[in-house]
Kinemage of the C-alpha trace (Angstrom):
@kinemage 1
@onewidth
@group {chain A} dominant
@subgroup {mainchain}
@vectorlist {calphas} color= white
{ca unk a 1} P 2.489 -8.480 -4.331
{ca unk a 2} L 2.447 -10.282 -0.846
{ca unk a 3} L -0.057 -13.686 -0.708
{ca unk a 4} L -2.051 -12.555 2.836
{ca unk a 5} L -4.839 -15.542 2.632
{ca unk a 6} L -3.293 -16.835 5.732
{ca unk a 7} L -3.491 -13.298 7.283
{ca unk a 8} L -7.072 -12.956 6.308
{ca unk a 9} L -8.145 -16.361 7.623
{ca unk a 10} L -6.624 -15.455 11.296
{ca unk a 11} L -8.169 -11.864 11.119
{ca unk a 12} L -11.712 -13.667 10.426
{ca unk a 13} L -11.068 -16.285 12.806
{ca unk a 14} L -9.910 -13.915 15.916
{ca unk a 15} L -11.441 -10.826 14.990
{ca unk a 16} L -14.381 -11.559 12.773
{ca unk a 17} L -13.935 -9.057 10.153
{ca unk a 18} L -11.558 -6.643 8.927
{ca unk a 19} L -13.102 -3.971 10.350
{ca unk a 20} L -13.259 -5.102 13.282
{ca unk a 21} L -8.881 -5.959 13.176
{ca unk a 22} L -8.653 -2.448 11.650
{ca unk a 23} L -10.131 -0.637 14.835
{ca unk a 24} L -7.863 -2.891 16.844
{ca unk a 25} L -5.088 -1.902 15.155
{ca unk a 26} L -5.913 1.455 14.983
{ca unk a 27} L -6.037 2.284 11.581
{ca unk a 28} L -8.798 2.492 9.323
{ca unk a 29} L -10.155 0.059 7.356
{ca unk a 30} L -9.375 1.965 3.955
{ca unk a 31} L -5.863 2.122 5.153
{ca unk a 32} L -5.906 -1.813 5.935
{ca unk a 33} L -7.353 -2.154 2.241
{ca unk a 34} L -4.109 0.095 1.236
{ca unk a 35} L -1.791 -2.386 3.330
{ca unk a 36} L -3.257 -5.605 2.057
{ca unk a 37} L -2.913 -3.862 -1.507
{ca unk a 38} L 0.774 -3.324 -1.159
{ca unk a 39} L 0.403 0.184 -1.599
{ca unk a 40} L 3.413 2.068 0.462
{ca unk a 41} L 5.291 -0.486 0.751
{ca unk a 42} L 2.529 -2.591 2.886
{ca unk a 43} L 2.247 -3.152 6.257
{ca unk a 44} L 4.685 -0.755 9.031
{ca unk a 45} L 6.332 -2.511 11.318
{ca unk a 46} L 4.813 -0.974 14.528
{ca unk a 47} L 1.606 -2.415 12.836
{ca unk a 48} L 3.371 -6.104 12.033
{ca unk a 49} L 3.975 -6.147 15.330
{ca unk a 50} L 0.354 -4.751 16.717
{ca unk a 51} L -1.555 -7.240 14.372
{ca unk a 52} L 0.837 -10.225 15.922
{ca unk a 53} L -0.201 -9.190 19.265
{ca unk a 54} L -3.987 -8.780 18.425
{ca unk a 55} L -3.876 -12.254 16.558
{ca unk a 56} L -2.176 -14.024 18.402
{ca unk a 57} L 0.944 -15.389 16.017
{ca unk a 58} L 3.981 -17.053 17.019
{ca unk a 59} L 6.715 -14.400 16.355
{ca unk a 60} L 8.336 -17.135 14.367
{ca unk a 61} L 5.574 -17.251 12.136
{ca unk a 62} L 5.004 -13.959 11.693
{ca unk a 63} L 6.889 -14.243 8.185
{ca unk a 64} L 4.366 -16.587 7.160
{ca unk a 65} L 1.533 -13.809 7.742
{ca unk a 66} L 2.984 -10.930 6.533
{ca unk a 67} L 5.510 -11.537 3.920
């Protein structure tokens, strides 16, 4: 099971909600839930690298937020 708290404290801090990232990342926010959940292996990596556009990260810390 992947440890997202730091994930979910960016989303609220640059996005507001998780809604709100989901639209942005073009998914919706049932299949954000599913991702979060670990469920299908997690997060793709076109969306990794989406969300780390949207949020803002550091590519070098992206390991930190997603894994």
């Amino acid at each position: 099971m992947f440890n997202y708290n730091l994930l979910n404290n960016r989303i609220a801090q640059v996005c507001g909600s998780q809604q709100e990232f989901a639209r942005r990342l073009g998914i919706s926010f049932e299949e954000l839930q599913e991702r979060m959940l670990g469920k299908d292996g997690g997060f793709l990596a076109s969306e990794m690298q989406k969300g780390i556009e949207i949020l803002s990260i550091p590519i070098t810390h992206a390991v930190k937020y997603f894994f």
